[in-house]
PQR file of N, CA, C, O and H, with PARSE charges and radii, in Angstrom:
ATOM      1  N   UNK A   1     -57.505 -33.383-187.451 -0.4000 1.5000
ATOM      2  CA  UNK A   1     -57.969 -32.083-187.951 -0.0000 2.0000
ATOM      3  C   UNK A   1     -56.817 -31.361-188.650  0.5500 1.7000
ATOM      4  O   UNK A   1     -55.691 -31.261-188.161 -0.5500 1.4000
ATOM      5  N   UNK A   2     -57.216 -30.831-189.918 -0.4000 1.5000
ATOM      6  CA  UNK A   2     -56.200 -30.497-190.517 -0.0000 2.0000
ATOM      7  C   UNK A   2     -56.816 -29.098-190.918  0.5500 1.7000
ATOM      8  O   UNK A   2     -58.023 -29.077-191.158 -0.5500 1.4000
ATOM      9  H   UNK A   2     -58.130 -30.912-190.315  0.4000 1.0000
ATOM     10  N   UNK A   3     -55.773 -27.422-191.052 -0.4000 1.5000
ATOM     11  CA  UNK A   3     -56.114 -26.454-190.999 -0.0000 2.0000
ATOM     12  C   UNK A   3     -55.077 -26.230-192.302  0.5500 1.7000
ATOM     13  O   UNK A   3     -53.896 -26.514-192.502 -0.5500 1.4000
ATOM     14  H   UNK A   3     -54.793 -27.439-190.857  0.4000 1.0000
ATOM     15  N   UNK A   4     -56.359 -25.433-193.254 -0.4000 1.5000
ATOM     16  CA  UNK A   4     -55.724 -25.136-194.911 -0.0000 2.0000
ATOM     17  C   UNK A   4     -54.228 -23.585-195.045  0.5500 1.7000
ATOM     18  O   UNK A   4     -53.868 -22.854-194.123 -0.5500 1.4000
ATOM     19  H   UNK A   4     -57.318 -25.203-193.092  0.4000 1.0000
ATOM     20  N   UNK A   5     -53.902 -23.586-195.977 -0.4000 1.5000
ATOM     21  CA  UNK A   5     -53.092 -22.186-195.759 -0.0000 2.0000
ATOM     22  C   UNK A   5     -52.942 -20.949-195.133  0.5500 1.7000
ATOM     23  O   UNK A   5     -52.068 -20.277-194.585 -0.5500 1.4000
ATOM     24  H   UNK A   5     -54.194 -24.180-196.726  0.4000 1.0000
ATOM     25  N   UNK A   6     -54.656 -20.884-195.551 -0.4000 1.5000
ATOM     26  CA  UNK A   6     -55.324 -19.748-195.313 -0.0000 2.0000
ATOM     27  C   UNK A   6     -55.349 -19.276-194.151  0.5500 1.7000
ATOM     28  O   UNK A   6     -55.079 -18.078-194.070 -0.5500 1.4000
ATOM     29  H   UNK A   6     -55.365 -21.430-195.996  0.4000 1.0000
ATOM     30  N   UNK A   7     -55.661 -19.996-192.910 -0.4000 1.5000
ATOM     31  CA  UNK A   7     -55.734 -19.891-191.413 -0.0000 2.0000
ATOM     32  C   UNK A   7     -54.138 -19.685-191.055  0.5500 1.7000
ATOM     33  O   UNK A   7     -53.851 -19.039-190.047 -0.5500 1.4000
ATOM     34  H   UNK A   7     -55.880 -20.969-192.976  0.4000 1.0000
ATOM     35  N   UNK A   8     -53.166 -20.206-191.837 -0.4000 1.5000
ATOM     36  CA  UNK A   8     -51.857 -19.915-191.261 -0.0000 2.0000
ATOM     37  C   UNK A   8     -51.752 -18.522-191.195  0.5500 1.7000
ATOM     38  O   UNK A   8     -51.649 -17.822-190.187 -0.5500 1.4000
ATOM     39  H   UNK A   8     -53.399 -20.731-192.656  0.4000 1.0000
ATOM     40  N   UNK A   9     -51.795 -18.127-192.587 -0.4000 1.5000
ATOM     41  CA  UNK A   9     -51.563 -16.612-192.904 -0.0000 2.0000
ATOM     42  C   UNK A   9     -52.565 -15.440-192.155  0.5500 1.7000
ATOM     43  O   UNK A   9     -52.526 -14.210-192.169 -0.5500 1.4000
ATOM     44  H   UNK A   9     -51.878 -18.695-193.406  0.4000 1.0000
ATOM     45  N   UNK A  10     -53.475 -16.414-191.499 -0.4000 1.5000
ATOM     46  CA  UNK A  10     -54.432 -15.580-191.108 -0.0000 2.0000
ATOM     47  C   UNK A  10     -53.631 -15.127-189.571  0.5500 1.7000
ATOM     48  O   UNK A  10     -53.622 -14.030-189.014 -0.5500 1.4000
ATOM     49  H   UNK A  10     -53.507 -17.413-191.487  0.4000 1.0000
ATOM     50  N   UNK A  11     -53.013 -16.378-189.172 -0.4000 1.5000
ATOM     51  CA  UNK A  11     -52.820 -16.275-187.193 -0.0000 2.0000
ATOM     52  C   UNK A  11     -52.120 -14.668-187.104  0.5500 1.7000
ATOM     53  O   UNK A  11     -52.947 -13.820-186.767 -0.5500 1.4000
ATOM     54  H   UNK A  11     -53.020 -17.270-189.624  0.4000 1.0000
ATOM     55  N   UNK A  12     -51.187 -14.320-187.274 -0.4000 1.5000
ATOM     56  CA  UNK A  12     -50.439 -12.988-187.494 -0.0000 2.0000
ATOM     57  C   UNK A  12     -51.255 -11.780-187.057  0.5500 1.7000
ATOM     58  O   UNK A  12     -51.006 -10.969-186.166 -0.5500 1.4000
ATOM     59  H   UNK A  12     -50.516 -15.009-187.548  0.4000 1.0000
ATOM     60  N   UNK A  13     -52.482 -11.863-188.048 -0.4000 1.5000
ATOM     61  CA  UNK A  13     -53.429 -11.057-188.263 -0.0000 2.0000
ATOM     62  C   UNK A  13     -54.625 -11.110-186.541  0.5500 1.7000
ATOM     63  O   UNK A  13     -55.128 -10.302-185.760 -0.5500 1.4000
ATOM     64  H   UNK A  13     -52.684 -12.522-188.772  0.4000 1.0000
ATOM     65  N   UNK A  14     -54.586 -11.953-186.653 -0.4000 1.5000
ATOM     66  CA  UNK A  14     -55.524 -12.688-185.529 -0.0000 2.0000
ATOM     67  C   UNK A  14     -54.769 -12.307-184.054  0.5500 1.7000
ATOM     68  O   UNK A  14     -55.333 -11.582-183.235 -0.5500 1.4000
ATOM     69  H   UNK A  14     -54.178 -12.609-187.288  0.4000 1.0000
ATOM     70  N   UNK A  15     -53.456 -12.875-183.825 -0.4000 1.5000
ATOM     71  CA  UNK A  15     -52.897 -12.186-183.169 -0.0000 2.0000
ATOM     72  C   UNK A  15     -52.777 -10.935-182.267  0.5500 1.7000
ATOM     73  O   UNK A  15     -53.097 -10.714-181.099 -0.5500 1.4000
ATOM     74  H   UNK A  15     -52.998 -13.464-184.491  0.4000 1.0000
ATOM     75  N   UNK A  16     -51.866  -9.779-183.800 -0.4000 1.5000
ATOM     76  CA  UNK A  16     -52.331  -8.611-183.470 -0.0000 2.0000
ATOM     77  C   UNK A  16     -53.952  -8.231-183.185  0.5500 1.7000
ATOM     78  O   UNK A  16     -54.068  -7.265-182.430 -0.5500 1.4000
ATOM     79  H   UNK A  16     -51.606  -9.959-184.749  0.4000 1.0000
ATOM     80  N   UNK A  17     -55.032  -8.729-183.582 -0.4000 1.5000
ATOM     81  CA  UNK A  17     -55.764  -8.132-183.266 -0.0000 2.0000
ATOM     82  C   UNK A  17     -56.085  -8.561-181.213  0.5500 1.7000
ATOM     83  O   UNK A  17     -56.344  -7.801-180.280 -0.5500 1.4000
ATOM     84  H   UNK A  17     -54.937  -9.513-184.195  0.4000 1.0000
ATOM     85  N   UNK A  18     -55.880 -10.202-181.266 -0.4000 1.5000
ATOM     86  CA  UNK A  18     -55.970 -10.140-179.791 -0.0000 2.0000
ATOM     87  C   UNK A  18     -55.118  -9.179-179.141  0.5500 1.7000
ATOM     88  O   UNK A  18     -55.802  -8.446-178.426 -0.5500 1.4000
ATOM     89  H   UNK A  18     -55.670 -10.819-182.023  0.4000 1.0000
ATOM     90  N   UNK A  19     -53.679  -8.845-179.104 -0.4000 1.5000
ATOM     91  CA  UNK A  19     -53.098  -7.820-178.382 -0.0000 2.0000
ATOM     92  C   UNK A  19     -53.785  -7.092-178.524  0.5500 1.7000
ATOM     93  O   UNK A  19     -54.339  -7.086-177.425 -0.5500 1.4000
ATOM     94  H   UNK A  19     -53.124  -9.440-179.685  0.4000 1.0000
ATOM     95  N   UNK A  20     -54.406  -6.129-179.283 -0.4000 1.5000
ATOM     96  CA  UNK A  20     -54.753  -4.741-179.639 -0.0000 2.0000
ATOM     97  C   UNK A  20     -56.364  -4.902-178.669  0.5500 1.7000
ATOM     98  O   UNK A  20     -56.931  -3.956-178.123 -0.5500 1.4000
ATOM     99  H   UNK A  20     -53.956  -6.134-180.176  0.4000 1.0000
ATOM    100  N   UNK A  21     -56.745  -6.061-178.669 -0.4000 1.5000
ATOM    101  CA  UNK A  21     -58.243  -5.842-177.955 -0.0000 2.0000
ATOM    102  C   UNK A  21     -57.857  -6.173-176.029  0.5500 1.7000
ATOM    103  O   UNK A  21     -58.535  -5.833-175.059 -0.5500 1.4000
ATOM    104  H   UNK A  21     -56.284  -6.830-179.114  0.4000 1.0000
ATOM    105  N   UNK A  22     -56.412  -7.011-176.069 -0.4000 1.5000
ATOM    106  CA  UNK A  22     -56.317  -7.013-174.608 -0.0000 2.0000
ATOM    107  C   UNK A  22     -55.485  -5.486-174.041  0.5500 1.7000
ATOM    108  O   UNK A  22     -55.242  -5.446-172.835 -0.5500 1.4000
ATOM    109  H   UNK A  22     -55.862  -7.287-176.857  0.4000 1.0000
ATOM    110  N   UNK A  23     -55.047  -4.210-174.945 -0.4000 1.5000
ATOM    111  CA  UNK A  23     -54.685  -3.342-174.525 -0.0000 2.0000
ATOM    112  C   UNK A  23     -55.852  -2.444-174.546  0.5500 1.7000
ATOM    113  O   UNK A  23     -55.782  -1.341-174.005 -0.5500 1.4000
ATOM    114  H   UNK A  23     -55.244  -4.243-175.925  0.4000 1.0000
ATOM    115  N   UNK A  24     -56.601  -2.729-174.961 -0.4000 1.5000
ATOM    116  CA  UNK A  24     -58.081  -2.017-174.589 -0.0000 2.0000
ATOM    117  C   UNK A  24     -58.247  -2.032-173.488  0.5500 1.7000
ATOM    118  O   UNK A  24     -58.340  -1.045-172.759 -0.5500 1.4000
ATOM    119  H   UNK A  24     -56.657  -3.625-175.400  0.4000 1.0000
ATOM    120  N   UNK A  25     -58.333  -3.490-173.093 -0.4000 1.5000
ATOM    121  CA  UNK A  25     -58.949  -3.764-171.889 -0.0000 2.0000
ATOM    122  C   UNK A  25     -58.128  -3.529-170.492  0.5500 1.7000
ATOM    123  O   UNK A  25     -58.686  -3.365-169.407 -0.5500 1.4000
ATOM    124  H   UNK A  25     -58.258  -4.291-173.685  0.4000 1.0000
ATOM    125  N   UNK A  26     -56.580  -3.541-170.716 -0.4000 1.5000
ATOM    126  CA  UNK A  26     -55.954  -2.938-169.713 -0.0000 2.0000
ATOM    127  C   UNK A  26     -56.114  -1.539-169.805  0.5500 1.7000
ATOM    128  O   UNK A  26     -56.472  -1.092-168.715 -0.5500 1.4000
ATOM    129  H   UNK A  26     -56.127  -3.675-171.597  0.4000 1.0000
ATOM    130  N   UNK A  27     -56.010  -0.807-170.535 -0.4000 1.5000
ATOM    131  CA  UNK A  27     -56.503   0.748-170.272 -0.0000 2.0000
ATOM    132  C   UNK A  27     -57.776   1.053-170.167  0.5500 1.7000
ATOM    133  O   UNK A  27     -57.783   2.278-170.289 -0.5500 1.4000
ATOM    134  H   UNK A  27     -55.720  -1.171-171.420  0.4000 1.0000
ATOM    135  N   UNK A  28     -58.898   0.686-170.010 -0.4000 1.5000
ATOM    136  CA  UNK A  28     -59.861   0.600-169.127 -0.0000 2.0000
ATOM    137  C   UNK A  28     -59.954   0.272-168.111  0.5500 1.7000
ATOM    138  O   UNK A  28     -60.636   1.030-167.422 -0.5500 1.4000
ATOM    139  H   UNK A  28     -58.893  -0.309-169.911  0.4000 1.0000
ATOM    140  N   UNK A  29     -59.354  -1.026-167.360 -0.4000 1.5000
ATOM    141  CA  UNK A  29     -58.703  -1.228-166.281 -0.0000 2.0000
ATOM    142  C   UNK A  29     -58.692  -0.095-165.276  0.5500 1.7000
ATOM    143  O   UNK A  29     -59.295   0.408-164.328 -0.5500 1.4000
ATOM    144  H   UNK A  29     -58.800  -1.642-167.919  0.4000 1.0000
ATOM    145  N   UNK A  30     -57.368   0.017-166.266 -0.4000 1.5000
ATOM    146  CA  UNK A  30     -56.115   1.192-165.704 -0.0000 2.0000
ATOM    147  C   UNK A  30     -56.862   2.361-165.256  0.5500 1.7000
ATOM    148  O   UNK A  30     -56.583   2.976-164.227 -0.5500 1.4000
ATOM    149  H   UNK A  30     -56.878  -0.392-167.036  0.4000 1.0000
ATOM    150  N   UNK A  31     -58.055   2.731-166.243 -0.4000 1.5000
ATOM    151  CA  UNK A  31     -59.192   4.451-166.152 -0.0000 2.0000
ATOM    152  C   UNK A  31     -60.282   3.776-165.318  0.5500 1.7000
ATOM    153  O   UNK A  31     -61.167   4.616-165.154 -0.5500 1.4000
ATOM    154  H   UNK A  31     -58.282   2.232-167.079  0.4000 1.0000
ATOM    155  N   UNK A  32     -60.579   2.709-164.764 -0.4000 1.5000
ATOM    156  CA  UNK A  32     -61.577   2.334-163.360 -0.0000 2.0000
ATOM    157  C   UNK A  32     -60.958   2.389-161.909  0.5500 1.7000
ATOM    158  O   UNK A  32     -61.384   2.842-160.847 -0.5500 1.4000
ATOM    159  H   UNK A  32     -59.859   2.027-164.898  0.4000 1.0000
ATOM    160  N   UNK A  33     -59.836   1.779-162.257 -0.4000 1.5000
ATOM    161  CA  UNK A  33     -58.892   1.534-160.962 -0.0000 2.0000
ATOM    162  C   UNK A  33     -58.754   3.267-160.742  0.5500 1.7000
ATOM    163  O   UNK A  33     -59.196   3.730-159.691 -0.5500 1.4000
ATOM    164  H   UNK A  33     -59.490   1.411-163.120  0.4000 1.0000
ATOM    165  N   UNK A  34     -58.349   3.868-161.403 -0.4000 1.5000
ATOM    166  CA  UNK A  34     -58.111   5.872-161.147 -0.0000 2.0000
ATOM    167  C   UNK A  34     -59.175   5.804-160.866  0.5500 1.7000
ATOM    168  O   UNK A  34     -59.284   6.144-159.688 -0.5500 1.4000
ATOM    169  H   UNK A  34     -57.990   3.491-162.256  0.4000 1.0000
ATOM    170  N   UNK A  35     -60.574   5.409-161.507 -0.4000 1.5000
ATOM    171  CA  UNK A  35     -61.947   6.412-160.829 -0.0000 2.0000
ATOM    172  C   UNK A  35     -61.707   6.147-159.679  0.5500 1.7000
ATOM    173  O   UNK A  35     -61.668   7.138-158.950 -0.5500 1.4000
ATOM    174  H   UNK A  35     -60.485   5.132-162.464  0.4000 1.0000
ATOM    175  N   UNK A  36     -61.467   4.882-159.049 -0.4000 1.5000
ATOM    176  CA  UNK A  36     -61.776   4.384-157.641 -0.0000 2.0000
ATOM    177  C   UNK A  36     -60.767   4.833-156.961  0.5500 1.7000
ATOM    178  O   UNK A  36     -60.988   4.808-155.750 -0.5500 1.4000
ATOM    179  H   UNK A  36     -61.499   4.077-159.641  0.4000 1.0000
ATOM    180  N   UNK A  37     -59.300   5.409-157.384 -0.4000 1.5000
ATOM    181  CA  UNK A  37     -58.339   5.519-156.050 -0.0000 2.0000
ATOM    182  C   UNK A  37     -58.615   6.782-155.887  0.5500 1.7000
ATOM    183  O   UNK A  37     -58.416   7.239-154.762 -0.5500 1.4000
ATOM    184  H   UNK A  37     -59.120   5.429-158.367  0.4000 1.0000
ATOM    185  N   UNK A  38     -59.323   7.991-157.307 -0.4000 1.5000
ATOM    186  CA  UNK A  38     -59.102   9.249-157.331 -0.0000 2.0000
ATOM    187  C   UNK A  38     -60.629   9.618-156.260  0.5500 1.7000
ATOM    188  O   UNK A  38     -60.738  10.836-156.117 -0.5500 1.4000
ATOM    189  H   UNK A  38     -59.485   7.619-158.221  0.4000 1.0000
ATOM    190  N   UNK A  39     -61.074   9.302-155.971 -0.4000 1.5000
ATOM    191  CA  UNK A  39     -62.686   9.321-155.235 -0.0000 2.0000
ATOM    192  C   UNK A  39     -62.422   9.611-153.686  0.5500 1.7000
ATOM    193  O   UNK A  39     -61.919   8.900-152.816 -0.5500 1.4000
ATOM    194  H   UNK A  39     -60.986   8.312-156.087  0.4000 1.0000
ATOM    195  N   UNK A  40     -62.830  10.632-153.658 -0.4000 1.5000
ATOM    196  CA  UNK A  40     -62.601  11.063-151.893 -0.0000 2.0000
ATOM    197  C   UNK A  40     -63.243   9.917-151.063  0.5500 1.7000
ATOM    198  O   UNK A  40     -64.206   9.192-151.316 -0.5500 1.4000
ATOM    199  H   UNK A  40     -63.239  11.210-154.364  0.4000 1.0000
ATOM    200  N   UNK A  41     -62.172   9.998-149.685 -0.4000 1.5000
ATOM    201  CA  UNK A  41     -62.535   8.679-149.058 -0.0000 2.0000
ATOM    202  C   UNK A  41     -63.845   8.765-148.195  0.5500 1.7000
ATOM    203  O   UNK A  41     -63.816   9.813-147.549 -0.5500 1.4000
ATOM    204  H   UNK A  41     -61.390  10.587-149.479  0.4000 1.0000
ATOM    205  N   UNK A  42     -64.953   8.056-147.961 -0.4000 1.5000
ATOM    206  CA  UNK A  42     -66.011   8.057-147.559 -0.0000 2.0000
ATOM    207  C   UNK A  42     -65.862   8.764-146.134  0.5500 1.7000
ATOM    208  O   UNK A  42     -66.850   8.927-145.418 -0.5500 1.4000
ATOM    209  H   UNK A  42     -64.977   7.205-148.486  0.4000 1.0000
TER
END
């Protein structure tokens, strides 16, 4: 399997976007874990 120019120049791009969608997902995380510690205890 062989991958053309295009996909090279693309990874960079591709990349940043995975970081940028896994810091989403840790700061959502981060704002569930607070709902749950900030919640008076039963």
């Amino acid at each position: 399997m062989h991958d053309s120019g295009l996909d090279k120049e693309n990874v960079p791009a591709l990349h940043a976007q995975a970081r940028h969608e896994m810091q989403i997902d840790c700061t959502n995380l981060q704002r569930n874990v607070k709902k749950f510690t900030d919640r008076p205890g039963d």
